[in-house]
N, C-alpha and C positions, 0 to 999 in steps of 0.2 A: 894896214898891218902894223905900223908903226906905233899910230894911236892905239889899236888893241894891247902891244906889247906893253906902251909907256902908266897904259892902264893899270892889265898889271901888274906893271912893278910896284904901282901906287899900295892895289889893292894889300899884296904879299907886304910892305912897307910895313904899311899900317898895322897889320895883325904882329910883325914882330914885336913893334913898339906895345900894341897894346899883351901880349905874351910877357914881354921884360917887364911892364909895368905892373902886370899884375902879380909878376915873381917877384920884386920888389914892393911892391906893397904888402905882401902875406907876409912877406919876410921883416919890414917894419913893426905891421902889426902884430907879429907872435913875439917879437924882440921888445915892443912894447907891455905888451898882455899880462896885466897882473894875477895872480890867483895868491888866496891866503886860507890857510886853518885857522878855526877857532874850536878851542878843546878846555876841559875842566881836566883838574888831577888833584886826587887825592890818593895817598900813597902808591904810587904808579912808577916811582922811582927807579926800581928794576927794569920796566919795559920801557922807558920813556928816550932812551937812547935812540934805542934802536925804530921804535918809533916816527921818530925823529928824522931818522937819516931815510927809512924807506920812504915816507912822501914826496920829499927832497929828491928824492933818484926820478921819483913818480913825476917830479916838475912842477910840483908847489915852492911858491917862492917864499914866503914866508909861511908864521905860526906863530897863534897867538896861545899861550896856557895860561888860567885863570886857575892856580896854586890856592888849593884849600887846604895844603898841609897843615898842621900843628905848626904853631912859631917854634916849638925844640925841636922839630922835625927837618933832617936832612935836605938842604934845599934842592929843588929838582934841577937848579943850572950845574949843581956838581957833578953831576950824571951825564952830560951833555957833552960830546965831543967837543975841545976847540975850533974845528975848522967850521963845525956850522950853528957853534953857539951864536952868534953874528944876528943870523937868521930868526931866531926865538925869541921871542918876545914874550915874559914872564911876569905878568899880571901877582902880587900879594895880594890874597881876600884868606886870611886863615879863620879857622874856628864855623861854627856853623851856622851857616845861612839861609833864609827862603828862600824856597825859589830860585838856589846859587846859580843851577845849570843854566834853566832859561833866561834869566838877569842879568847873566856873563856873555849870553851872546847879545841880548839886545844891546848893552853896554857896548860888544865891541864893535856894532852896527852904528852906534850914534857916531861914536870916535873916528871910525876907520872906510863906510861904507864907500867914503868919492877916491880913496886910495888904490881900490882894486877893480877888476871888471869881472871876479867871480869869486863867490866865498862860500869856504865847505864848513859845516859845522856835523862833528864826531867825535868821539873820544877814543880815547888813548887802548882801548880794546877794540877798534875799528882800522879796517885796513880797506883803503881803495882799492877795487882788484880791475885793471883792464885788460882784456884779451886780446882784443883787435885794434888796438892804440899802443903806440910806443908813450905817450906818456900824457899828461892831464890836459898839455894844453892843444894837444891835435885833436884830441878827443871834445874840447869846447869850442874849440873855434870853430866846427862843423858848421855850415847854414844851416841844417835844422835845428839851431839852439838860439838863428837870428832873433826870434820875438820871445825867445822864453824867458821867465824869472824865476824860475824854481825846475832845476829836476831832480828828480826822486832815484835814489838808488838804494835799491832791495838790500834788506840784509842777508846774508849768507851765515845760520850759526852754526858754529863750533864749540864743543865741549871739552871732554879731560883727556880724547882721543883714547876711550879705555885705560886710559894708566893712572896710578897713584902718583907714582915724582917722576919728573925727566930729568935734563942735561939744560937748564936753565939758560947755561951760555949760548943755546944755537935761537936764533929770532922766533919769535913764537911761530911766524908765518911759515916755518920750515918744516916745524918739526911738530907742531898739531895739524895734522890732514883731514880727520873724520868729520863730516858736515854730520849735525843730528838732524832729524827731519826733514831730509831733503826730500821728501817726495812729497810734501806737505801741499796742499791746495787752497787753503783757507785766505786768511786775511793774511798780506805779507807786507812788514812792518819795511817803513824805511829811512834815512837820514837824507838832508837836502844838499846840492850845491845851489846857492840863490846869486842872482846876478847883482852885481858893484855899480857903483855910480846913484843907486837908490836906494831910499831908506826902506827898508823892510820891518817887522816887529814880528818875533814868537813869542805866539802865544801856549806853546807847547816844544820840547826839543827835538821833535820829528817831523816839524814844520813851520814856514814862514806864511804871512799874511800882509795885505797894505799896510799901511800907518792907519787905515780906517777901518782896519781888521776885515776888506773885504777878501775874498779869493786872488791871490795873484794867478799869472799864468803859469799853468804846473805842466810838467812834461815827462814822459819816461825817458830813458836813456835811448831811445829812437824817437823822440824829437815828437810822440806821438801825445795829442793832448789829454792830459788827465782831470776830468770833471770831479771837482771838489772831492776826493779820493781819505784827505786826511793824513793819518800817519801809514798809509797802507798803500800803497801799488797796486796795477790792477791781475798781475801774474807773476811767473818767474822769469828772472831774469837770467842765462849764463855769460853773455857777452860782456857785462860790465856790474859791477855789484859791488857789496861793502860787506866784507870776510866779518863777524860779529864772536870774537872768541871770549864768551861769556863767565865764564867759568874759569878755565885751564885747568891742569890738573889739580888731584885734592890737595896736595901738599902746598901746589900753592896758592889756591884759595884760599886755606887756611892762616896761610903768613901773611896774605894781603889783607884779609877780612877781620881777624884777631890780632894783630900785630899791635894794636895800639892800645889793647890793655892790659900795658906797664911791661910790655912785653913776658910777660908771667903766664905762661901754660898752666903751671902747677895752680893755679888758685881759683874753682870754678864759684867758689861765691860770688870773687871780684868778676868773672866772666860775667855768669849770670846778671849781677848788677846793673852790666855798663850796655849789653849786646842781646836780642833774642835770638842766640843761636840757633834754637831748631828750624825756627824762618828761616834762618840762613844756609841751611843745610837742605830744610824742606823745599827750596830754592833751586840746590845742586843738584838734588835726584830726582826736579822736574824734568833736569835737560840732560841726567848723567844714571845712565843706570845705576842702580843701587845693588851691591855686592856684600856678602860678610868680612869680606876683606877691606873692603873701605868704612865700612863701619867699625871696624877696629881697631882701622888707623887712625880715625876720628877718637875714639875711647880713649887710645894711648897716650895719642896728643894732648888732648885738652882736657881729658877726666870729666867729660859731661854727663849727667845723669839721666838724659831722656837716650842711651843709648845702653841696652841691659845684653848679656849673655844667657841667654836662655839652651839650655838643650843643646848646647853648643855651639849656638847660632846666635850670633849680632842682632838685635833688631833697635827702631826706632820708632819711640813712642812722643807723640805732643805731649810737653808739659802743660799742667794749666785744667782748672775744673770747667767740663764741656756744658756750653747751655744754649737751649735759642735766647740770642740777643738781639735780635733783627730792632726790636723796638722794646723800651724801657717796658718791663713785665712784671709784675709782682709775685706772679706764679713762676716764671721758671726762672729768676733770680733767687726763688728762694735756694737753689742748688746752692749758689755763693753765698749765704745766710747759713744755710746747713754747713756747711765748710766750716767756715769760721766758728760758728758754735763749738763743732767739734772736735775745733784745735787738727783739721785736716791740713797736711801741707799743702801749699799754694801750687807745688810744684807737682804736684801728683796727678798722672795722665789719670782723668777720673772725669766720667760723664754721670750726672747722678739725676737727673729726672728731664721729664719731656719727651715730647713722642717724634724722638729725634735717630731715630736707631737706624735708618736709610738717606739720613741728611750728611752731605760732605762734610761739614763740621767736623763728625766723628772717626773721618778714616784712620787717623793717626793715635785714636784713644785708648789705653791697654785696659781701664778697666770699667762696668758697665754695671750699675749700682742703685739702680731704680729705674732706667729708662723704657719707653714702649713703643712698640712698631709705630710707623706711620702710617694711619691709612692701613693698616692691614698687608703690608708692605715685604717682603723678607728685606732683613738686616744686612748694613753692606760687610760688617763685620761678621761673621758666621762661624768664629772658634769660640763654642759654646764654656769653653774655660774661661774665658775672660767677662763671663755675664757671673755676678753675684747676686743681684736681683732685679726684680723684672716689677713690670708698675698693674700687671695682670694677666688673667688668665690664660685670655687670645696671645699675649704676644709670649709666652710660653707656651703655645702649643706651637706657632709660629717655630720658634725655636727647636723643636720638640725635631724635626726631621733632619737637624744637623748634627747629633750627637747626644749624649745622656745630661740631661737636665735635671736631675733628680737633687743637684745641690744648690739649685738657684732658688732664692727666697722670692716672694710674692708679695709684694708693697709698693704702694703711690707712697714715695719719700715726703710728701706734703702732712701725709699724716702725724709727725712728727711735729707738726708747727709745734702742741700743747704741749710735746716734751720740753722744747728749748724756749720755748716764752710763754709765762704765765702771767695774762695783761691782770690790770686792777680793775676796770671800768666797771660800772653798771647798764643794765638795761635803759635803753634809751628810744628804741623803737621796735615798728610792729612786725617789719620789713625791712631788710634791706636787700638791695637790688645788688648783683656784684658783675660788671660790665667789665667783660675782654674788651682789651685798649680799642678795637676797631667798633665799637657796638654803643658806648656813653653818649654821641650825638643820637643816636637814635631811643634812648633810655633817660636821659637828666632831667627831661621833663617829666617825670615822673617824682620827683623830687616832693618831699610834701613835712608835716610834722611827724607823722607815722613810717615816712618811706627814707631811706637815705640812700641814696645813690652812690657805689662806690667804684670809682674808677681802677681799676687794676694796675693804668699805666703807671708805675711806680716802682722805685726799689726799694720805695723805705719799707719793707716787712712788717715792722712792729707795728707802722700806724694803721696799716691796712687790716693787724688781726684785730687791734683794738679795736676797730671798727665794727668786725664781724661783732666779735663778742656785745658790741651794745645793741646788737636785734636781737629778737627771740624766735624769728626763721628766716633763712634766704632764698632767696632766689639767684639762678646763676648761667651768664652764658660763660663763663669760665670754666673751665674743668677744677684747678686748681683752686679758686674761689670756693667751689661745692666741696671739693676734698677739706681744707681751710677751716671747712664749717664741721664737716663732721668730726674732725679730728679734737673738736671742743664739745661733742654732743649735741652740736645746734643742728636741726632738720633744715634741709637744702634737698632746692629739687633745678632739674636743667632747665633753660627756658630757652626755645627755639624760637628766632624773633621771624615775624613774616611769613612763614612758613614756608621758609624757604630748604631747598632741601638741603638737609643736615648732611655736610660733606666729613662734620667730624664722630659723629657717631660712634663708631669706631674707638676714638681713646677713654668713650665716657661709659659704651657696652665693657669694654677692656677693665675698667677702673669698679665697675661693679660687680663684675667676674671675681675680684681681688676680694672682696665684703661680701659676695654671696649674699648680694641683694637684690632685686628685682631694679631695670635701668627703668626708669620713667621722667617724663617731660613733659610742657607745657606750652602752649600756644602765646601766643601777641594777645589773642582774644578772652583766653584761661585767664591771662594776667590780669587782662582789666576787671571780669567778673569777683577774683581771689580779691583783688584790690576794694571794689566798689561793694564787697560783702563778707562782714566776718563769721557766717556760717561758711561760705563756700570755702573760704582760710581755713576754718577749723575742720572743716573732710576731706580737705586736703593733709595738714599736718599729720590727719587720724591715718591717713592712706600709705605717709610714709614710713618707711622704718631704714635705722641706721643703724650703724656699728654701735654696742655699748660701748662704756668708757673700759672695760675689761677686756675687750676686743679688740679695742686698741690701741691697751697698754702691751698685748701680746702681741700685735703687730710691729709696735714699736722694738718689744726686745727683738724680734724674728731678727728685723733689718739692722739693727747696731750689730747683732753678732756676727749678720754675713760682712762686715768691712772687709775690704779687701786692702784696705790700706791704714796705716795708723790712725785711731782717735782718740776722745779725749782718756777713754779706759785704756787703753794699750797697755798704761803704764802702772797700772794699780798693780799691787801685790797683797796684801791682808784686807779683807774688806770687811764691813759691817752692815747686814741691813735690818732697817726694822717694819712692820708696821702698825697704821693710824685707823683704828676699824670706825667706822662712819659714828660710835656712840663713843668716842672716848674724848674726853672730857681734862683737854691738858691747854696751859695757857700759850704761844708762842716763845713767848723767854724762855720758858723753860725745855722746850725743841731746841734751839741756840744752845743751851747750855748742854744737854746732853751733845748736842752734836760736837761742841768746843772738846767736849770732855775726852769723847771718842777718838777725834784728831790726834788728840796730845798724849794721848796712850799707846801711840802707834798703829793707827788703823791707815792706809791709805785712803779709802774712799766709802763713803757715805751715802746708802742705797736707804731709800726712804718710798713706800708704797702709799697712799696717803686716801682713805674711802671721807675722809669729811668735810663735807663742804665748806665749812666754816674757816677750813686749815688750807684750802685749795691755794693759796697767797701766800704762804710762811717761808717761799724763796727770799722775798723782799727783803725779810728780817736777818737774812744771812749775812752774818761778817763776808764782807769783799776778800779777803784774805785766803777765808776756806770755799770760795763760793763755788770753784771747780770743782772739790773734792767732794760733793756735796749733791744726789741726783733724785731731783724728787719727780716721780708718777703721781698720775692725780686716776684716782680709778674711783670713779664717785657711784658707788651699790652698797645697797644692805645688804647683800649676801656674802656669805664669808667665805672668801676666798684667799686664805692664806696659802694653804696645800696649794692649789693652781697655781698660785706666782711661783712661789717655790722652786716645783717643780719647771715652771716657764723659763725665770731666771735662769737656773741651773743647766737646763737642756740649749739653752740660745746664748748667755753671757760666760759660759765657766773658761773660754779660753782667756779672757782678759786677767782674772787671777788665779792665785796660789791658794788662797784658801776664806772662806766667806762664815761668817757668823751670825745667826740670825736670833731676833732679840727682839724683847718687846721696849716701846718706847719708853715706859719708865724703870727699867731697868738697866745699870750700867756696871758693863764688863771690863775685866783686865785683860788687857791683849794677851798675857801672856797662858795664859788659861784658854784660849781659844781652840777648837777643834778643825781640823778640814773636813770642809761638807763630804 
């Protein structure tokens, strides 16, 4: 009995000891237990207090900020309480850097990583939120965190909580409640805490990796392993997470996001210059409902011009001429060629060609000015006010069931290449081939004395029309390459390579609907015969027919008069035009001269119809001086067609001026003698 008793008392012994020891070792070890922040700030100044003090409560022991303010910028230790400035550790990197955010944690990993046994990396619009933890470090010292190096906590976002300005003084965590997306299922982004004592490397600021950039061991906030996951978790989280208040309200987004240019509201040039606003805004109303009311506080504030009063209603339109740019194009860069010719502002929400009318690009565009469905596609924009001209038939019938169309013009804006550039070249081959960017590896071998191969990928415009113009037919997987051609009178026909099925069909039936011409095309196998035989060339060219040069001088005026926005006529007031009938018989100086003469009389601007070929170049000779004021058409027929333009002019150009004179080429008027048409 006694042995049994003395047992145990051993037994009971022992378990106290081991009880107090392990109370005293947990209680070394969390007394030991380092934890630190690493954080980037750039004007964060107002929130970085308070910041500051809530992780501090939360049981982080220090914090490191890697300060990219401005060197005349309020330093962020001013902001800092004394009792826990102590704690802060305030890295100087001003002015702008690559790569700062990621760079500044690996930096603070080289420095500091054997000083801690766990480090958070977040910024200063992030808040640790724990629900089932009094604070960071009960929450890590867990044994399910024994083998991990990385765990992931989900963000939590928050928006302007519906309001334009708050009460700035109460902690953002108080006083913005509304999570946006909370019921979101997708991909859920997250920030890391990674374990101390080893070196780690980001290669991203939503994750750490080895020093050999393999996978570390990544964990959720229940210890559960996460397979190479990346910046994203594999659900939601509520028991522990990271608050992400992206935004705040618009007032003070606004102060945070603008504040640094020169502090000056009042001046949207210098705005525009330094910031793209609309981004930054197109930003806010990803994650913040968009109201007429916040759109008006935006107006007020800053006077920016992608934000108009329509009908009494606020809206917001992208600044900036809409184009596919996926890959350097020669065809739908000509939109940004046509811009500039036309003295278009840069700034002017304006989509002007491409069969981009159901492409994201264009959600935000107000005005729509030669573009064509995709694909046969409806339009994601569908207020048929905001279309001035369409690139064809289909995509104005297309149009046709959302509203009265009756004022939208019918033009591929390509046709205009012959308006804004008249090359010099001559004739130089028999053929040329004109290759969409994706289609020259399967085309350059065709290259020859006779054949020139021309690649589209390009933005230089001019070299690509000069090009056309030295064939005397093309061939084209380009849309725009064939439009290109016609719009000089060179015959072009489509070539469908391989015969594979024609997915674009579509813009090129569309583009011939617009020319009310018959769409026809050509095989891999057509080509080679067209190529290896100049009879079968020649019943080809006999087979096609194209716009006259009359045809598409009228096309041209159609589409300047529908501008929906200012160019380079806008601004004319007395104008003068004359023309050049294909027999008349004058020398270029003396064009110059009458033009000079006309100028200095008081004409604004100089409309010149021009039927002879020989005169088709007399831009060249133009004074640089008048060269704007000065607008020549090349309509190359023996048939007199004065009455037609005339009347063309008149009925398509008369809102540009005040009053027009029409006059033959060797004869010259006093302005003031003039009549209105």
């Amino acid at each position: 009995m006694f042995q049994l008793n003395f047992i145990s008392f051993i037994i009971l012994f022992i378990n106290i000891i081991n009880v107090y020891s392990n109370y005293n070792n947990k209680n070394v070890s969390k007394k030991n237990f380092r934890t630190a922040i690493c954080a980037i700030a750039k004007m964060e100044n107002d929130y970085i207090n308070d910041w500051c003090r809530y992780h501090f409560n939360l049981g982080f022991d220090d914090i490191y900020i890697y300060d990219n303010n401005d060197e005349n910028y309020e330093p962020v230790e001013n902001r800092i309480d004394k009792d826990i400035i102590s704690q802060v550790h305030i890295i100087k990197v001003p002015g702008k850097r690559k790569d700062f955010q990621r760079n500044s944690y690996n930096s603070f990993i080289k420095e500091n990583y054997l000083k801690y046994d766990w480090c958070a990396f977040i910024d200063l619009d992030e808040f640790f939120v724990l629900k089932k933890w009094n604070n960071i470090k009960d929450f890590l010292l867990q044994e399910i965190f024994q083998n991990a190096e990385e765990i992931k906590f989900e963000w939590h976002l928050y928006g302007d909580n519906d309001e334009i300005k708050q009460d700035t003084t109460i902690p953002i965590y108080k006083r913005i409640t509304k999570e946006v997306f909370p019921e979101y299922r997708g991909g859920h982004l997250s920030k890391p805490i990674i374990k101390g004592k080893k070196k780690f490397y980001f290669g991203s600021h939503h994750y750490a990796r080895n020093i050999d950039k393999t996978y570390c061991t990544e964990v959720n906030i229940y210890g559960e392993y996460l397979n190479k996951t990346g910046r994203f978790v594999d659900k939601r989280y509520e028991d522990a997470y990271i608050a992400h208040y992206m935004t705040k309200t618009l007032d003070e987004f606004i102060n945070q996001k603008f504040k640094r240019i020169e502090h000056n509201y009042d001046n949207p040039t210098n705005l525009m210059s330094q910031e793209d606003p609309f981004k930054r805004f197109q930003y806010f109303f990803n994650i913040n409902q968009q109201t007429p009311e916040k759109l008006k506080y935006i107006k007020e504030k800053l006077n920016v011009d992608f934000i108009e009063l329509e009908d009494g209603e606020y809206k917001m339109y992208e600044p900036g001429i809409k184009y596919w740019h996926g890959k350097p194009n020669a065809g739908d860069y000509f939109a940004i060629y046509l811009a500039n010719k036309l003295k278009i502002n840069e700034r002017s929400s304006l989509a002007i060609m491409g069969n981009i009318l159901s492409v994201n690009l264009i959600k935000d565009t107000k005005y729509f000015w030669g573009c064509s469905s995709t694909n046969g596609k409806d339009p994601l924009i569908k207020d048929v006010n905001r279309y001035y001209a369409v690139g064809g038939n289909k995509t104005l019938n297309i149009l046709r069931k959302f509203g009265d169309i009756s004022n939208i013009v019918i033009c591929n804006p390509a046709l205009l290449a012959s308006f804004l550039y008249k090359p010099t070249v001559h004739k130089k081959y028999k053929i040329c081939i004109l290759s969409h960017w994706q289609d020259y590896e399967l085309l350059k071998d065709y290259a020859s004395n006779e054949i020139n191969i021309i690649h589209m990928q390009t933005t230089d415009i001019e070299l690509i029309l000069d090009k056309i113009n030295e064939c005397q037919f093309s061939i084209s997987t380009s849309l725009h390459g064939l439009v290109f051609s016609h719009s000089y009178g060179i015959k072009s026909i489509k070539l469908n390579l391989n015969d594979r099925k024609n997915k674009a069909a579509f813009k090129y039936e569309d583009y011939y609907s617009s020319i009310n011409k018959k769409f026809k095309q050509i095989n891999s196998e057509e080509l080679n015969m067209i190529i290896n035989s100049d009879e079968k060339l020649q019943q080809l060219k006999e087979s096609i027919s194209i716009p006259s040069s009359l045809e598409i001088v009228k096309k041209q005026l159609e589409y300047l008069g529908a501008s929906p926005v200012q160019i380079i006529f806008s601004n004319m007031e007395n104008i003068i035009c004359t023309f050049i009938e294909n027999n008349t018989i004058i020398e270029p100086e003396k064009i110059d001269e009458w033009i000079t003469y006309h100028i200095k009389a008081g004409f604004s601007d100089i409309f010149i119809f021009n039927s002879n070929e020989s005169l088709k170049n007399i831009e060249r000779n133009f004074d640089e001086q008048i060269k704007d004021k000065v607008h020549l058409f090349n309509v190359i027929t023996r048939r007199y067609i004065q009455n037609e333009l005339v009347s063309y002019f008149y009925r398509y150009l008369n809102r540009y001026f005040e009053s027009v004179t029409f006059v033959d080429i060797n004869k010259y008027i006093n302005f003031k003698y003039t009549l209105n048409y």
